[in-house]
C-alpha positions, 0 to 999 in steps of 0.5 A: 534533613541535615546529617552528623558524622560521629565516627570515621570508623567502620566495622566494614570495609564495602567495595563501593562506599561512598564515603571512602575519602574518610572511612578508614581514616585516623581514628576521628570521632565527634566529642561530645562537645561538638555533637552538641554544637552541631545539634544546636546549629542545626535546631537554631531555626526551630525543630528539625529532624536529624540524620545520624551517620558515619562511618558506623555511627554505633561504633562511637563510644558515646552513642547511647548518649547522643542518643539520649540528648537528641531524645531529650532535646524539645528542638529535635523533631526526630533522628534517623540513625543510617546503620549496617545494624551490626552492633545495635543490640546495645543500644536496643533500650535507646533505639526504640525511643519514639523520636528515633527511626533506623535506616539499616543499609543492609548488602548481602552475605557475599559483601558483608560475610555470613556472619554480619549477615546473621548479626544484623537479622538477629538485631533486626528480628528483635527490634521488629517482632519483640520490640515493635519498631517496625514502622520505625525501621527502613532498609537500604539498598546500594545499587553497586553493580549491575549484576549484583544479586538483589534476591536476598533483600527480596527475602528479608522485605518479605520477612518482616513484611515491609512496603518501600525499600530505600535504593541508592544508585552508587557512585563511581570512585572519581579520585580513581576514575573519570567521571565519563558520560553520565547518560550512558552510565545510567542508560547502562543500569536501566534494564536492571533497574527495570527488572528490579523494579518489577521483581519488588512489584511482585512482592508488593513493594515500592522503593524510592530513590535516596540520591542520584536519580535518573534523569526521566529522558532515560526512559521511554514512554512505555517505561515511564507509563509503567512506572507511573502505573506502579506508584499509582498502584501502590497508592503513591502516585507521587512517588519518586520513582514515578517521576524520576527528576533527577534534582539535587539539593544540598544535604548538609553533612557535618563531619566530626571537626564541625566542617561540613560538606555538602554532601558526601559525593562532593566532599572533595569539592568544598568544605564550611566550617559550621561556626562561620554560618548563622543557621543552617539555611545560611549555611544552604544557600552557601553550598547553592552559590559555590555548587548548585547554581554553578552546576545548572550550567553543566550541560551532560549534553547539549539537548539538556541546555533547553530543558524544560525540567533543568531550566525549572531546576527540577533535574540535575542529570544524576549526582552532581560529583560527575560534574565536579571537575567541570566546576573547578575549572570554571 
């Protein structure tokens, strides 16, 4: 699924954002114009399902009407909306349309403030108990530290008696840092995310992985059964959890200019405009010449050469941007 930027701006300022090359930049929004031209790109092969963003996508004046012309629109199979869910009250009639689903990035009161906190449950509470859009709503968990206190998102899966939660495993800030040993950072997080993993078993939900996945040689046998055994209880042995390769693709998103990234984690990397590309999968098979096939040659370490599941380009040994000023020099 493709992605459209409409603002740069947010009304939160999240210490591990991802986006932060462009959060709190000038005020850059899409135009109208250009959302449509962006909606069309995307649609020129036939319908497609779109993912709407930011910054904060509801901070955008014209939100409602985008809204409205991806509800209209016969070539828009659907649209996600990623939201902290501060501000949807105002657009609650909007929002319930049936094309329309909402992913609520949703951290915790020590991040956001108690105040954003009880605002995004206010709204929440009303689109799932009054409004019933509760299997239209999804919510998101950046995994940002490993000491972070996940307690209060089991709180909230229970309340509204959800099944799955999304988990982002976030990415350093490399303009601040180097990007170092890519296994050791993951083999860091792997005994917190076991013990997530366990405590969201124990509520009966099962995540899956947005980006940046583990690579499967993290885990050890008994550690991979156990997850095999989890996803298989919970009626979905093919999950991602289960499985754990750590592929990538290009996603596709087009910023307020109608340039586009392939992502935010390589944003840095390479930039397209959209008008210089026939569809969206020209523009695809673009991003995997200049970053994805270069990237398969990128060895985090040497045993991952031979590697039956990077020769099947089934793992690209966690997010590509720790490999980024590899790919510059070659």
């Amino acid at each position: 699924m493709a992605n459209i930027a409409l603002t740069y701006k947010c009304n939160l300022r999240c210490p591990y954002c991802f986006a932060g090359e462009f959060v709190g930049e000038a005020d850059e929004s899409i135009s109208l114009e250009s959302f449509d031209a962006a909606v069309e790109f995307l649609t020129r092969r036939g319908p497609a399902t779109i993912g709407i963003i930011g910054g904060e996508p509801t901070l955008h004046p014209d939100f409602g009407t985008m809204l409205q012309r991806l509800a209209d629109n016969p070539r828009v199979a659907g649209a996600t909306v990623y939201t902290n869910g501060i501000l949807l009250d105002r657009s609650f009639g909007l929002v319930e349309h049936p094309k329309l689903s909402l992913l609520v990035n949703w951290n915790s009161p020590d991040i956001i403030g108690q105040k954003a906190f009880a605002k995004t449950m206010e709204n929440v509470d009303d689109l799932v108990f009054r409004r019933g859009m509760e299997k239209r709503i999804n919510l998101g968990l950046n995994l940002y530290d490993t000491t972070m206190d996940y307690g209060y998102m089991l709180d909230l899966l229970t309340r509204y008696g959800f099944d799955k939660l999304r988990i982002s495993i976030t990415v350093p800030d490399f303009s601040k840092e180097e990007p170092g040993d890519v296994m050791a950072y993951f083999q860091e997080k792997k005994p917190f995310l076991m013990e997530l993993f366990r405590a969201l078993d124990g509520i009966g939900v099962l995540p899956y992985y947005d980006c940046n996945r583990p690579p499967s040689c993290i885990w050890s046998p008994e550690e991979l059964a156990w997850l095999q055994d989890y996803a298989a209880r919970h009626g979905k042995p093919d999950s991602s959890i289960a499985h754990t390769k750590s592929f990538c693709r290009p996603v596709i998103d087009i910023l307020p200019n109608l340039q586009a990234i392939r992502c935010f984690g390589m944003s840095e990397f390479a930039k397209a405009d959209i008008r210089e590309f026939a569809d969206a999968e020209a523009l695809t098979a673009h991003f995997m010449r200049i970053v994805d096939r270069p990237s398969f040659r990128v060895f985090a370490k040497p045993e991952c050469e031979n590697c039956y599941l990077r020769r099947q380009w089934l793992c690209t040994q966690g997010c590509i941007a720790f490999k980024a000023g590899k790919l510059e020099q070659a």
